[in-house]
C-alpha positions as MATLAB code, in Angstrom:
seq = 'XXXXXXXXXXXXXXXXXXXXXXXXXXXXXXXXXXXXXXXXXXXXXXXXXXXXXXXXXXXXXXXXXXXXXXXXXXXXXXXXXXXXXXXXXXX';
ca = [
      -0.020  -56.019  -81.003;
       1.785  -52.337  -80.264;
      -1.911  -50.940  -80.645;
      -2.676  -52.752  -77.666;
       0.425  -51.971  -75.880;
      -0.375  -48.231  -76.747;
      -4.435  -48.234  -75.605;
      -3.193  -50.240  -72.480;
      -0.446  -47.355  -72.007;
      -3.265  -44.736  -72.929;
      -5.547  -46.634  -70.185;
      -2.971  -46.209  -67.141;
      -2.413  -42.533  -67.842;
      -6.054  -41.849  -67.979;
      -6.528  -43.839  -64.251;
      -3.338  -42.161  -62.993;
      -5.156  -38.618  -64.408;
      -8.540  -39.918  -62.326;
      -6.641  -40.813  -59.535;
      -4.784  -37.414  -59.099;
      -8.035  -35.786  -59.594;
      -9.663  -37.622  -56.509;
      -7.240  -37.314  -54.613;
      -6.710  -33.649  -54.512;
     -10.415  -33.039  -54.593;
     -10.609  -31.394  -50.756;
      -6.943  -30.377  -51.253;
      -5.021  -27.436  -53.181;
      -4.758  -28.876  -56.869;
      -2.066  -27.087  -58.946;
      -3.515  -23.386  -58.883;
      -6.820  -23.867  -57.548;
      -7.750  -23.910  -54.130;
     -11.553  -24.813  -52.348;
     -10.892  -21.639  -49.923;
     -10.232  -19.567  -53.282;
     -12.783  -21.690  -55.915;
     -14.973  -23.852  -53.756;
     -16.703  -25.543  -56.781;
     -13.361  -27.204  -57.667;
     -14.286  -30.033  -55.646;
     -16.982  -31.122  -57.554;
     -15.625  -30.164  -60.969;
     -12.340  -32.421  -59.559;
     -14.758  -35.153  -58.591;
     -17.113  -35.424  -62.003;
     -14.037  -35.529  -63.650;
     -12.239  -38.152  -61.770;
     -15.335  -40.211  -62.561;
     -15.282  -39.521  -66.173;
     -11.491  -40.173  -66.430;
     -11.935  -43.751  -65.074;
     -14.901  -44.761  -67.027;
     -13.136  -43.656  -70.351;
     -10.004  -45.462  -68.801;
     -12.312  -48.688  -68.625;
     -13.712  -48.042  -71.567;
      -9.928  -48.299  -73.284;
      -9.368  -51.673  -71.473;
     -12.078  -52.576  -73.355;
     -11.324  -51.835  -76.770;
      -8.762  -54.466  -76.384;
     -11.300  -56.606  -77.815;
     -12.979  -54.562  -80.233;
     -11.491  -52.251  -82.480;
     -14.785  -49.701  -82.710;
     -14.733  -49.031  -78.829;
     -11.259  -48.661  -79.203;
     -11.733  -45.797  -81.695;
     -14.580  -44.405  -78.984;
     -12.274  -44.680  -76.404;
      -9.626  -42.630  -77.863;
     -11.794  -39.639  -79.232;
     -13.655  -39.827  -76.021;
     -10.152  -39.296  -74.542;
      -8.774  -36.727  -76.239;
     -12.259  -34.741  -75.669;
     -12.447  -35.449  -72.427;
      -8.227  -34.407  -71.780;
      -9.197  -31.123  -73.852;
     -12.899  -29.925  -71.517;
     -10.863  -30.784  -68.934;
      -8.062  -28.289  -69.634;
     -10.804  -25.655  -70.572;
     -13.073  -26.323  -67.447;
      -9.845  -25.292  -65.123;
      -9.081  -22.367  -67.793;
     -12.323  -20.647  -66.294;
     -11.191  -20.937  -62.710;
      -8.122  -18.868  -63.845;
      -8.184  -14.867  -63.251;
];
């Protein structure tokens, strides 16, 4: 039962994550500006997009305990290109 709790937990940070990301697509996000970078919008958008679908895919492991292993390592992939995709906007 407190794996669930925890993927469901996992699952809401990942659509708060996607969220934030769409919604700062046109705007300044943390460092990164369009003016200064003005491919961040689409980087922000593809990963807003990935985000949610591993977010969904985490709601779903709730009923299988392989897609909840996916989900996870999918996750933690996707939380660590993402860090290293805004790295090479950084001068």
């Amino acid at each position: 039962m407190l794996i669930k709790i925890l993927i469901c937990i996992f699952a809401v940070i990942f659509f708060f994550i996607s969220g934030y990301l769409w919604l700062h697509r046109q705007t300044g996000f943390l460092l990164f500006t369009p003016d200064r970078h003005p491919q961040i919008g689409t980087l922000l958008t593809f990963w807003a997009i990935e985000l949610f679908i591993v977010g969904l895919l985490a709601i779903a492991g709730l009923f299988s305990l392989v897609v909840m292993v996916i989900a996870l390592i999918v996750g933690c992939l996707s939380g660590m290109l993402l860090g290293l995709t805004l790295v090479r906007f950084m001068n």
